[in-house]
C-alpha positions as CSV (number, residue, x, y, z in Angstrom):
1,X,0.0,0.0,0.0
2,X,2.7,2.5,0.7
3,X,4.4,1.4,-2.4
4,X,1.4,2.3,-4.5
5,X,1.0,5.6,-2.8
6,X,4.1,6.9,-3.7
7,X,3.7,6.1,-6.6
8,X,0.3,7.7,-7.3
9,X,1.9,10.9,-5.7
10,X,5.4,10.4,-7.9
11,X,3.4,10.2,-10.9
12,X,0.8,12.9,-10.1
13,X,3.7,15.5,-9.3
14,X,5.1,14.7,-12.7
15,X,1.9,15.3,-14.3
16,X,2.0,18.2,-12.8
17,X,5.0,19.1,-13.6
18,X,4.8,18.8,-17.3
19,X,1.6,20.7,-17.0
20,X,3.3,23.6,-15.7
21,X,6.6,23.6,-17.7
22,X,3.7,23.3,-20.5
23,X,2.0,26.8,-19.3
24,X,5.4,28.9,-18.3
25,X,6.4,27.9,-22.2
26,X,2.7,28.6,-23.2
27,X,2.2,32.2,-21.2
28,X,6.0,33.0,-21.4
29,X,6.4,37.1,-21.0
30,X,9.3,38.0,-22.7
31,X,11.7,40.5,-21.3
32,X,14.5,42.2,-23.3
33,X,17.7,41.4,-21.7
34,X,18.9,44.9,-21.8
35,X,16.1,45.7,-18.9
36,X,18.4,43.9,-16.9
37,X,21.9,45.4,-17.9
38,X,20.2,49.1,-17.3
39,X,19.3,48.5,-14.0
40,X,22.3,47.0,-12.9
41,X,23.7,50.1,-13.7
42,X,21.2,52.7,-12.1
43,X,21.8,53.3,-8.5
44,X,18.9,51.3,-7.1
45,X,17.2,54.5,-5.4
46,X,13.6,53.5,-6.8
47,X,12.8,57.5,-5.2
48,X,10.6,58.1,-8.5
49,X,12.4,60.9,-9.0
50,X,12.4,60.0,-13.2
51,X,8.8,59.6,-13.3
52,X,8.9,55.9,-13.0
53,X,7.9,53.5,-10.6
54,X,11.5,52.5,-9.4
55,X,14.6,52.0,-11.3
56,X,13.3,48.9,-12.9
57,X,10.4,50.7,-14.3
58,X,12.6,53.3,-15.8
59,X,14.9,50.7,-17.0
60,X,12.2,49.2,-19.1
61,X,11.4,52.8,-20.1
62,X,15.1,53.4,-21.3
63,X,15.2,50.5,-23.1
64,X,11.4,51.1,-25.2
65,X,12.1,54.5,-26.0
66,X,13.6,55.4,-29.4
67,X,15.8,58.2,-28.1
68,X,17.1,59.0,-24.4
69,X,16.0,62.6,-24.9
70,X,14.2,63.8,-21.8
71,X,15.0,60.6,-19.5
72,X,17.0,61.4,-16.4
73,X,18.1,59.7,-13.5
74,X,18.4,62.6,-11.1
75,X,20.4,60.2,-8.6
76,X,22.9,58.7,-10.9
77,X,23.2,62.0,-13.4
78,X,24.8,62.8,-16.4
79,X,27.9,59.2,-15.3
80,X,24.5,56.5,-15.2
81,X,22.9,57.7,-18.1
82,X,26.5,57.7,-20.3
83,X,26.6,53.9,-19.4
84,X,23.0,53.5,-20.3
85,X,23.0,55.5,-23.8
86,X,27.1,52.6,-24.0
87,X,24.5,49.6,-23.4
88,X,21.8,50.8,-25.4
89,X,23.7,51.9,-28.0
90,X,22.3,55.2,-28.1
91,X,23.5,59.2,-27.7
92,X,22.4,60.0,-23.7
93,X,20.2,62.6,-23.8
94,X,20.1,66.2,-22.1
95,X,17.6,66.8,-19.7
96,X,17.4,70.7,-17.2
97,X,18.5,69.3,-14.1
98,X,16.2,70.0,-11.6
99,X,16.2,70.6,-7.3
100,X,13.5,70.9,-4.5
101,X,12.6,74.8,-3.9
102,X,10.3,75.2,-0.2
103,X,8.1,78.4,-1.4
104,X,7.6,79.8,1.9
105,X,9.3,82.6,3.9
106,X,7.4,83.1,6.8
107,X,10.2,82.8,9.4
108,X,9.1,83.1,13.3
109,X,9.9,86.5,13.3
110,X,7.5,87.6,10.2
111,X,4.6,84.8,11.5
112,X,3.3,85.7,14.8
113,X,2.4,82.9,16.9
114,X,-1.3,83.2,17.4
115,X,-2.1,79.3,19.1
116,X,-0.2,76.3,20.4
117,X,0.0,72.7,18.9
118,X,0.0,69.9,21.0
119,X,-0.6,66.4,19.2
120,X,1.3,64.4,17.2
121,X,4.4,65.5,15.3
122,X,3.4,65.6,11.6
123,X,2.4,68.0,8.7
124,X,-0.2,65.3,7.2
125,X,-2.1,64.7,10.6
126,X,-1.6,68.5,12.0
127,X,-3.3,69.9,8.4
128,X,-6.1,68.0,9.0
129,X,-7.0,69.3,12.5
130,X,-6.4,73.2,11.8
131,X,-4.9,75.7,9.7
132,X,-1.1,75.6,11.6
133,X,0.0,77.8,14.9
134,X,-0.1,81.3,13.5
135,X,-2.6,83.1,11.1
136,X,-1.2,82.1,7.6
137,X,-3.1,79.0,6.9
138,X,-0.5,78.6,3.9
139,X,2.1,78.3,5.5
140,X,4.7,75.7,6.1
141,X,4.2,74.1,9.6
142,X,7.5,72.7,10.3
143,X,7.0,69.4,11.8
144,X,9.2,67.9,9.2
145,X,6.9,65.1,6.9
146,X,9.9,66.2,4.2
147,X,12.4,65.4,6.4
148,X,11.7,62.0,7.3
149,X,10.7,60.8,3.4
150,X,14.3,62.2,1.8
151,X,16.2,59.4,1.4
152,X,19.2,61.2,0.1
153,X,19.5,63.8,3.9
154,X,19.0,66.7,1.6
155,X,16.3,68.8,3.0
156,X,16.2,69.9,6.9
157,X,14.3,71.9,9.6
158,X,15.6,75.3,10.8
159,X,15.4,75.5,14.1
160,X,15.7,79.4,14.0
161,X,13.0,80.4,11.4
162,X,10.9,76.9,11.6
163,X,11.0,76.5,7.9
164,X,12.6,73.5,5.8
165,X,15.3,74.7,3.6
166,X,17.1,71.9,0.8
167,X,20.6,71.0,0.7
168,X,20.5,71.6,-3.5
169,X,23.9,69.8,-3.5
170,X,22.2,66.9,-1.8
171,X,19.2,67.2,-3.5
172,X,18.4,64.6,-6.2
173,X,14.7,66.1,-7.3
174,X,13.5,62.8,-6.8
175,X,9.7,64.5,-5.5
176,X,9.9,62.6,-2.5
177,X,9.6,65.8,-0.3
178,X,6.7,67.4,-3.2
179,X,4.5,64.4,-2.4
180,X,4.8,64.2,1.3
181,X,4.3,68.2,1.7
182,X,0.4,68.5,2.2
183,X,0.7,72.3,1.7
184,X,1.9,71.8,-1.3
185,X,5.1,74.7,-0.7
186,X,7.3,72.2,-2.0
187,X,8.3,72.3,-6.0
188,X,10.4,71.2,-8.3
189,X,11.9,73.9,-10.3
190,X,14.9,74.3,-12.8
191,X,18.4,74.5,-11.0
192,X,19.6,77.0,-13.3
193,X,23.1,78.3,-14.5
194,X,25.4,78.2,-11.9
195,X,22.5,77.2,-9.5
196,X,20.9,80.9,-10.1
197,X,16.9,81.0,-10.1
198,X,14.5,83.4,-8.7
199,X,11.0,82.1,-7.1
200,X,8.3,84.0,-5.4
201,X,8.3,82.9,-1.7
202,X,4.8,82.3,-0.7
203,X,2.0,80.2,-1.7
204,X,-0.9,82.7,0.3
205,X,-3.6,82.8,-1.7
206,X,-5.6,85.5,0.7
207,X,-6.2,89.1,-0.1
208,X,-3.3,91.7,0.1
209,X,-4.2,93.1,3.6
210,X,-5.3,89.7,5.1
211,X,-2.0,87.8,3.7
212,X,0.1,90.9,5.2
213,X,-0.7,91.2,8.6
214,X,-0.8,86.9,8.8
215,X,2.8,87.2,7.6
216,X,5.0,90.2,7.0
217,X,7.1,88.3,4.2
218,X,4.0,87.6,1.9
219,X,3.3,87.9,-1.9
220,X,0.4,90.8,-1.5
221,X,-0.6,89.8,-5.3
222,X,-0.2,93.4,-5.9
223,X,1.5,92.6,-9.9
224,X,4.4,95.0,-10.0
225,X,6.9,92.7,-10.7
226,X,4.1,91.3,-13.4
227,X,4.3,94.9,-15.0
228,X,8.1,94.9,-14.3
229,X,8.8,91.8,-15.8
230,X,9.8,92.4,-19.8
231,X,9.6,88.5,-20.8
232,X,6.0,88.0,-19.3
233,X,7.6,85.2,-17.0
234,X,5.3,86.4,-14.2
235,X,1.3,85.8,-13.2
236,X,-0.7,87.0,-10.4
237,X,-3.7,84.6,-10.0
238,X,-5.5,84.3,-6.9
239,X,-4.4,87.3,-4.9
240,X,-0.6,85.3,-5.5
241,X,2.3,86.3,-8.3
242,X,3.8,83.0,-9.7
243,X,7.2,82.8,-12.1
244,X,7.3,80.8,-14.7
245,X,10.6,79.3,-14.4
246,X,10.8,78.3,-18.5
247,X,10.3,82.1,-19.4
248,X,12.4,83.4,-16.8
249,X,15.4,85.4,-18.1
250,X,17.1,85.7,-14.4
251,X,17.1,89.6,-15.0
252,X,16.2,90.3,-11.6
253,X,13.9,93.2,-12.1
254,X,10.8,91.8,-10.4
255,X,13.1,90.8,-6.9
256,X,13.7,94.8,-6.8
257,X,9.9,96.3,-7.0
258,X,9.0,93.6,-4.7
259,X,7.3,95.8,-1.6
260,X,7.7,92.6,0.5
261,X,10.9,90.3,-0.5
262,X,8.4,87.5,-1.5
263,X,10.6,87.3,-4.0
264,X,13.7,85.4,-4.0
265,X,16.7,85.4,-5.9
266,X,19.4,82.5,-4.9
267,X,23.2,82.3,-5.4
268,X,23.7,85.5,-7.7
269,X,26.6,87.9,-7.1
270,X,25.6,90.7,-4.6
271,X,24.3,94.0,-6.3
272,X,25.6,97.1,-7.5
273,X,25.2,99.9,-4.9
274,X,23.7,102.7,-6.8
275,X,24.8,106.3,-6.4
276,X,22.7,107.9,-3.1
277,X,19.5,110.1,-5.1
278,X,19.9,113.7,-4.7
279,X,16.9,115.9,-3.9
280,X,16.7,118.7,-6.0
281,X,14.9,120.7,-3.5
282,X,18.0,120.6,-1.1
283,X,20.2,121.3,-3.3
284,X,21.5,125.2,-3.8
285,X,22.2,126.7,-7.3
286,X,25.9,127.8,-7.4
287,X,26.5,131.7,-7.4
288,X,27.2,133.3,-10.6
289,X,30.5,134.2,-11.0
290,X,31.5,137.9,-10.2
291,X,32.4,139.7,-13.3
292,X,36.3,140.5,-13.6
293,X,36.7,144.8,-14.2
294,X,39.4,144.8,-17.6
295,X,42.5,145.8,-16.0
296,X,43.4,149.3,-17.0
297,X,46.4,149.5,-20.0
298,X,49.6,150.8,-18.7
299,X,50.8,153.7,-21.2
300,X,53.4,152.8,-24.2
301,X,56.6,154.4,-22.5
302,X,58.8,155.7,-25.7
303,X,62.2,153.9,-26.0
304,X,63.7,157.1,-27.4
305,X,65.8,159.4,-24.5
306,X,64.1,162.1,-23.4
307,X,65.7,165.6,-24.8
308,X,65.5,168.9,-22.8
309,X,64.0,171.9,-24.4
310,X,66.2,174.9,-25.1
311,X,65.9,177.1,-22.6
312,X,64.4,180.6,-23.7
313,X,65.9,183.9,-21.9
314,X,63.7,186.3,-21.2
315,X,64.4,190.4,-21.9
316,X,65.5,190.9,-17.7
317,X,68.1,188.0,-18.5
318,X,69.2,189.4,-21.3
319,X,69.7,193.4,-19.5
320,X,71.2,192.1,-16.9
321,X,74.2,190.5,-18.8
């Protein structure tokens, strides 16, 4: 009896067997071998921060595409996608690298306190309950949701101003920190030449006076720097000025009509100091000058000797010799 039931289970397994070696043959998926090379060569981050679900997914991506134009591994850079362009046999592609900008300047000192929090540590759970500890509802909070999702320790908070601030030499723009912000004051913008870009500071959506007195440091939507602005890089929508980062020419003309220094400008050489204005008013007209009297000509004196007249005698002169 035991004999026969191993049997019966010997020869049902290799039924089974056959049946499945049948179906991974039948349904076989094929993947291109490349898919594999890539990814041995990307750094294994799987942060998103190409626009793929992990490093295999952008692998496959790398692989389908006709051209590398426009695919990026923000991780790895310009040395992983060489070796991906050498497998593929492709020219790498160039692609504006990119870094994490926070969008928020209200330090303690321009936000007021107006309440106290006392719950759990976290921006998600803490924007749920209430609009954040002073009156800018916009604002970051600073319990650090960025902090803990960076993989890469790019991105911290300040203890003195209570805002996060990004580490661009760290910074990978992988959108970990975008996705995990639920104020949304995190973005991804261009890094610019030499690291140079200019962002408005802010994300308050209320009415000039409101956003003012919730935060001294706040975009008042007032559209100077729109007027200012001679590549029409700038909009004001929603009581909020917003810079369109493809259009921007870095002139810096909007940063100096700015009432409010929502507007930033990062890593440029310091500024010119212009000559101090003079008022007019103050100022006095210098006196005419005094006209100069022609100095009288000093008479020609002859060169010639002088010569004494002859000396006429008189008729008593004459008598008396």
């Amino acid at each position: 009896m035991i004999l026969i039931a191993v049997i019966s289970l010997g020869a049902i397994g290799a039924i089974g067997a056959v049946f499945l070696y049948a179906a991974s043959k039948k349904f076989e998926v094929y993947e291109d071998p490349r898919i594999a090379q890539v990814q041995e060569v990307l750094p294994g981050a799987n942060c998103g921060g190409c626009g793929y679900p992990g490093c295999g997914g952008f692998a496959a991506a790398c692989v389908k595409a006709d051209t590398l134009d426009g695919l990026l591994c923000p991780v790895g850079g310009a040395p992983v996608m060489s070796q991906v362009a050498s497998i593929l046999g492709m020219e790498a592609g160039s692609a504006e690298p990119m870094v994490a900008v926070v969008r928020c300047n209200g330090t303690c000192a321009a936000r007021p306190r107006v309440n106290q929090y006392d719950g759990v540590q976290s921006c998600a759970i803490a924007s749920t309950l209430y609009g954040g500890e002073t009156g800018c509802s916009f604002g970051c909070l600073g319990y650090g949701d960025c902090v803990s999702v960076c993989n890469f320790d790019a991105i911290h908070i300040n203890p003195e101003t209570g805002l996060a601030e990004v580490d661009e030499e760290k910074c990978t723009s992988c959108g970990a920190c975008v996705k995990a912000c639920p104020k949304s004051i995190i973005e991804l913008r261009k890094k610019g030449p030499k690291s140079r870009r200019i962002f408005v500071s802010c994300v308050n959506k209320d009415k000039g006076g409101v956003a003012k007195k919730a935060c001294a440091n706040a975009c008042i939507g007032c559209g100077k720097c729109a007027k200012e602005c001679p590549f029409e890089a700038i909009t004001v929508e929603n009581n909020l000025a917003y810079i369109d980062y493809t259009k921007c020419r870095l002139c810096r003309k909007c940063v100096a009509v700015c009432p409010t220094g929502a507007i930033h400008e990062l890593n440029f050489p310091p500024r010119k100091e212009a000559a101090p204005a003079v008022d007019a008013d103050k100022v006095k007209p210098a006196a005419a000058p005094k006209p100069v009297a022609p100095k009288a000509e000093a008479p020609e004196v002859s060169a010639t000797p002088k010569t004494e007249a002859p000396k006429v005698e008189t008729k008593e002169e004459t008598n008396q010799k």
